[in-house]
N, C-alpha and C positions, 0 to 999 in steps of 0.2 A: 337122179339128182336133177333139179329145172332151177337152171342156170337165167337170171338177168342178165340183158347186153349192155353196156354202156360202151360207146363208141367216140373217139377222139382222135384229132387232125393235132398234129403235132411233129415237129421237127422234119426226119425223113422216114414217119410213120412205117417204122420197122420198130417193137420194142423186144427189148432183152432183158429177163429178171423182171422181179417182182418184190420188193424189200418193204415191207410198213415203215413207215416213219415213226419214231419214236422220240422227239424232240417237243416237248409243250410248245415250247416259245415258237418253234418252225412253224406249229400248226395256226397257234394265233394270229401270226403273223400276216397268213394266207387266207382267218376266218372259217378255218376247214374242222371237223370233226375228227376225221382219219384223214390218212395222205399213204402214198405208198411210192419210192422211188422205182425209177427206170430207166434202162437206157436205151439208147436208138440210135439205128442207121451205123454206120463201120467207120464213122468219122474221129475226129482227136476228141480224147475225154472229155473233155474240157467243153464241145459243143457238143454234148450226147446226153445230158443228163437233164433228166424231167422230171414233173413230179407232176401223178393222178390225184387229184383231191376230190374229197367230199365235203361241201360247203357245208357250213351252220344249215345252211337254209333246204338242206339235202342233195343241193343241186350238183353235178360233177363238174370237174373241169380241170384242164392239162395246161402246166405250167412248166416252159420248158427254162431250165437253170441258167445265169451268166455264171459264168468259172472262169478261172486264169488258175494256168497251171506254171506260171514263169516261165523260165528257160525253156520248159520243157512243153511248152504251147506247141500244137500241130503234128508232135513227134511219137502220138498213137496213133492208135487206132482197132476197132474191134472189141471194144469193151463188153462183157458178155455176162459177168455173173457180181452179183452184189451181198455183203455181207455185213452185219453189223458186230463191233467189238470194243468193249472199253470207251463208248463216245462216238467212236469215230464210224464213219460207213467206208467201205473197203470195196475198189471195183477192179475187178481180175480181168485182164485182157484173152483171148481166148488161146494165145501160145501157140496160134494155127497158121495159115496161111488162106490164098484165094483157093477157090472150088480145085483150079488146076495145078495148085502149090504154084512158087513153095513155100515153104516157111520164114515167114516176115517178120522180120526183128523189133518193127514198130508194135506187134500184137504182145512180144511176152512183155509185158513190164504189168506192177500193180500200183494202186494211187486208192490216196483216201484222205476224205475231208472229213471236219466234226461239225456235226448235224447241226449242232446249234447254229452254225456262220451261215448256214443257209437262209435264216430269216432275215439277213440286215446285208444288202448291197452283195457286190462280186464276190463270190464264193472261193476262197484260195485252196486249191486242189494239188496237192504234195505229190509226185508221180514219183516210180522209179523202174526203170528200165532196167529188169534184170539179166537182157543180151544171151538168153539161154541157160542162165543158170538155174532156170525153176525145171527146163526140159531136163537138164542135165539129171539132177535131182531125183526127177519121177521115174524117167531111164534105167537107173540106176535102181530104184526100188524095185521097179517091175519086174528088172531080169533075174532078180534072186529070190522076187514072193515065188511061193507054191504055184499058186495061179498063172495057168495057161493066157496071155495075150492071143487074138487071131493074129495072124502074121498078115502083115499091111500090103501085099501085093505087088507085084512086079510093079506097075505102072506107079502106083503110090509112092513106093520106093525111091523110084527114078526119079519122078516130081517132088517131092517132099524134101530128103534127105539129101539124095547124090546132087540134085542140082543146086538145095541150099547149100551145101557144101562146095559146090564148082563158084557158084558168085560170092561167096565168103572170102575164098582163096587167093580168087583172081583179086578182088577189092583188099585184101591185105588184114581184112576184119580179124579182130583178136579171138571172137565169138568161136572162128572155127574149130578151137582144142574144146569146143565143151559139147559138140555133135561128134556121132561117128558114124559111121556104112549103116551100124546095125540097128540105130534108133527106129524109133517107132515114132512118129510125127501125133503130135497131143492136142485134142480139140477141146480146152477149158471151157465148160458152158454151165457150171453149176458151183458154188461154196457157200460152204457156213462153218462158223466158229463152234468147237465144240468148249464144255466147261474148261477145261485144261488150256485152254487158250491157241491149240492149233487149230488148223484149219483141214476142213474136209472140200477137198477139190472134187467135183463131179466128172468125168470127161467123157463126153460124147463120144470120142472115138481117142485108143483103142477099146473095144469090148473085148472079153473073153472069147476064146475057142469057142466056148457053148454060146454065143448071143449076149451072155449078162453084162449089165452095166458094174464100170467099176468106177471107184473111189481111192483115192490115193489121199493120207493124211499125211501132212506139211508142218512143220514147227517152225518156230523164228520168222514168221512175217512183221509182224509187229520190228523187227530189227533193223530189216529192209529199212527203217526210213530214219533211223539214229546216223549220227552226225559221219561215223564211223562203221557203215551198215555191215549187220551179219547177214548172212544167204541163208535160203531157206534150206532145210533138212527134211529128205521124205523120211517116216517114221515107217509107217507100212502100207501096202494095200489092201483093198475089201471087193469082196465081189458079190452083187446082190442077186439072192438067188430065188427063184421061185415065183418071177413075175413077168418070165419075157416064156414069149408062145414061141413051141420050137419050130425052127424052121425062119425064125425072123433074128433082127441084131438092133438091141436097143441100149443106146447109149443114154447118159443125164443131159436135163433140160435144164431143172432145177432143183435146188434143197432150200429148203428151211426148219432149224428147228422145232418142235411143237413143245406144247404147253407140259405135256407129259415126261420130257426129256430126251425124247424119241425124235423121230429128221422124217419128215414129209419131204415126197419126189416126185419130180414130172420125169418117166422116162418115154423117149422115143426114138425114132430114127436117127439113124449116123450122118444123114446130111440130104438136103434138099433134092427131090425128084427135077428133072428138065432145066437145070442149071448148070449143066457140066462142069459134072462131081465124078473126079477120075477115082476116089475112095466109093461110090456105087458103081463104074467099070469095073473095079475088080472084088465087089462087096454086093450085089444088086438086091439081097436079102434085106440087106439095110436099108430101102431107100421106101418103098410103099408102106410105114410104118406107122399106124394111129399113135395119140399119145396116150401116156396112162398117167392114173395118180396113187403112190404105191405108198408105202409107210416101212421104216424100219430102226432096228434100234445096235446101239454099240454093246456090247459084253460090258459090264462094270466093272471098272478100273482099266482098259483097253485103253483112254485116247490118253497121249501126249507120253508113251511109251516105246520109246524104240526100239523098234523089232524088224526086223527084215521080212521074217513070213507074212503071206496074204492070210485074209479072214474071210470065210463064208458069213454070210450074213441073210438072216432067215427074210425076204420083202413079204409082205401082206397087200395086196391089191386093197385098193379104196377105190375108185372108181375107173370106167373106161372110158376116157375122153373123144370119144368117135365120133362123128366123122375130124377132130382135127388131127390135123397132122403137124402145127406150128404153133401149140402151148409151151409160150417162152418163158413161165412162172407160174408160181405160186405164191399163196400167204393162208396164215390161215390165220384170224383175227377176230375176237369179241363171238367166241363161237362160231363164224360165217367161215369159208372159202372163199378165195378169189382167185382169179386166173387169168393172165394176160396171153392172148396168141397176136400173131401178125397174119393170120387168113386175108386171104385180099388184097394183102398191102393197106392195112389198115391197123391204128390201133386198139383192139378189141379189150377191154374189162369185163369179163364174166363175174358176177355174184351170184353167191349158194346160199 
């Protein structure tokens, strides 16, 4: 595949996700043709959010968002994967913590604005801080799917869990009945909505015992944000198989839907080389990881079903994105491919 570069200074030139824009008026707005959101750098939502355009006139150019998130200004951060549903775009915090943990309570919550409000002044952006309840949730699905989790390692353990746990405690935070000893600490970097209206979470990290990347599907986010919100429900887990080379640990970058019905993926490593990442101390399989671009599809009548058991799910390799190691999206649009990575520290646009 021979990929175009198109290259952009924008924000804190780190991006996350890759979502097309699908709002006319946004596009005209901007005079752009296509548009594709994203987001950047580990800051509050609210200053993360850009948007890549393609001008009428073909030319590119990055438009970083004004947003107000009310109350809840300043009180993210980590925003990492984007989905579109019913209108509105949907941005998942990554549910993670720093490289050395632990687990940051500013990172689980989810927020989403309708695309439309993006063309006309400040953008108002709904957030909600779900304080571990979406951890709780996926926890809880994981330990009773079929599907083998690798077990997260002493040091991860320690840093992650035990010590979010000691400063929950000591601070009195109510969060602390919805962790325990045994969780597995959840790195959100990937969702998309499937028909039935849940959502399909991608998580870089845990993988399975063998390497594969899994997927945990979620109901009731749409709920999160009614006057009176329901929490989310994991339904089941997936593990996708037949795309990770043995001997490696590759977790989701990205998804998005495709035109066929099926979910296009960026999978790759479980977390960044020479940033001191106590999950590569005790994982080091995971870390020297190229990305791939893989395809796969749900069984018919599967989403929005709950079930406790995990699902194999057959992956088809599409391309090998090598030498990168930080393809933070996808899309795949008007026949073309696009691909967003952060190589460099920069924000890179690949077109196919």
């Amino acid at each position: 595949m021979t990929l175009r570069l198109v290259e952009f200074v924008v924000g804190g030139n780190e991006a996350s996700d890759l979502l097309a824009v699908r709002s006319a008026a946004l596009l005209r707005a901007y005079g752009a043709r296509r548009g594709f959101w994203t987001v950047l750098d580990e800051g509050p939502v609210e200053h993360c959010l850009a948007l890549l355009l393609e001008l009428d006139d073909g030319e590119w150019t990055a438009r970083h968002v004004a947003a107000d998130a009310g109350a809840e200004n300043g009180r993210t951060e980590d925003g990492e994967a984007l989905a579109h549903h019913d209108g509105w775009v949907y941005v998942f915090g990554s549910h993670f913590g720093s490289k050395a943990g632990p687990l940051r309570p500013r990172r689980a919550f989810v927020a989403r604005f309708r695309e439309d409000d993006a063309a006309a002044g400040l953008l108002p952006v709904h957030v909600v801080r779900n304080r571990f309840r979406l951890h709780r949730a996926v926890n809880d699905a994981l330990a009773v799917a079929p599907l083998t989790p690798l077990p997260p390692g002493e040091r991860v353990r320690d840093r992650f869990i035990v010590e979010t746990l000691a400063r929950g405690t000591a601070r009195a935070k109510s969060w602390v009945s919805r962790l325990t000893p045994d969780d597995l600490p959840l790195n959100v970097e990937a969702a998309a909505f499937t028909p039935a209206g849940t959502v399909l979470l991608g998580l870089r990290f845990p993988v399975t015992v063998a390497g594969e990347p899994i997927l945990v599907e979620v109901a009731d986010v749409p709920g999160m944000f009614a006057a009176e919100p329901a929490w989310p429900r994991a339904l089941r887990a997936y593990a996708v198989t037949g795309v990770t080379p043995s001997g490696e640990l590759t977790g989701f970058r990205a998804i998005t839907p495709t035109a066929d019905g099926g979910y296009a993926a960026v999978i790759g490593s479980i977390d960044a080389l020479d940033k001191g990442s106590v999950l590569l101390d005790d994982h080091p399989g995971g870390g020297d990881v190229t990305s791939r671009h893989v395809r796969f599809r749900l069984a018919a009548g599967e989403s929005g079903v709950a079930d406790p058991g995990g699902h194999l799910l057959a992956g088809e390799p599409v391309a090998d994105l090598a030498p990168f190691h930080h393809v933070e999206g996808l899309a795949e649009l008007d026949g073309r491919v696009f691909y967003v990575t952060d190589e460099d520290h920069r924000v890179a646009l690949w077109v196919g």
